[in-house]
N, C-alpha and C positions, 0 to 999 in steps of 0.2 A: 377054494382059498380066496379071501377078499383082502385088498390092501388099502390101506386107509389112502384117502387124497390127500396131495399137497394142501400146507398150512402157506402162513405167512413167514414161517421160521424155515419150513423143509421143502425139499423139492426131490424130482427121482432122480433115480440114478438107476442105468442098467451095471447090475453086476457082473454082467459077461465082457461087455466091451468097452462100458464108460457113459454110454449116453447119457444126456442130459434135457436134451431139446426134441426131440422124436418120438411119438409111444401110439401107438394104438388101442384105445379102452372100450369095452366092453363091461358096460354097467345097466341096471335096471332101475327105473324110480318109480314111485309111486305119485303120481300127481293129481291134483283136482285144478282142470284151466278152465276159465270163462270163455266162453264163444259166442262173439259178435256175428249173427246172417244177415246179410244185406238183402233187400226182396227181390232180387236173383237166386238166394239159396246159396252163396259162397259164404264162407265164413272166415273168418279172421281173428284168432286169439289174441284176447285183450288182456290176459292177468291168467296167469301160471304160480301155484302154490306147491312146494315141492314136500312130499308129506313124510317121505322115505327114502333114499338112494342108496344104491348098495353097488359098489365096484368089484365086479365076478374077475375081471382079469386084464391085465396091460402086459402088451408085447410089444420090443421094441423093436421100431422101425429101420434098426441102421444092424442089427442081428438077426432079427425074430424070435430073439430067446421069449419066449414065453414065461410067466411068474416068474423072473428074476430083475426085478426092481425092486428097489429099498428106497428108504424116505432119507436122506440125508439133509443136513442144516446147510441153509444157505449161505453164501457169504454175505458175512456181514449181520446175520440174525444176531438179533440181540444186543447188538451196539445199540447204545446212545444218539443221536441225533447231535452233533457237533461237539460230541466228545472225543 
């Protein structure tokens, strides 16, 4: 089961107890990074391209329920800007 990430409009919410601020995520991506080696042989990532990400599972941190976050609307999504 994969749960989409927060937008600019949603954020989570644990269904068990309320959280809103606490989660633990467990996701995969697919990336292609650039790496900088210094003539030491350490390297240092200079540019990270994210090709695919896929979120397996969030648990929250103040429950441990496990898959039970939902996306709900922020306060205030959608409003107007000085309306």
């Amino acid at each position: 089961m994969s749960i989409a990430a927060p937008t600019a409009e949603t954020r989570w919410r644990c269904t068990l107890c309320g959280n809103l601020t606490r989660f633990d995520v467990t996701r995969s991506a697919k990336v292609v990074e650039y790496l900088h080696f210094d003539l030491a042989g350490e390297s240092r990532v200079e540019e990270t391209e994210v090709l695919a990400e896929t979120i397996e599972s969030v648990r929250c941190r103040w429950c441990n329920a496990v898959d039970q976050v939902e996306l709900v609307a922020r306060p205030g999504a959608g409003e107007r800007p000085g309306a």
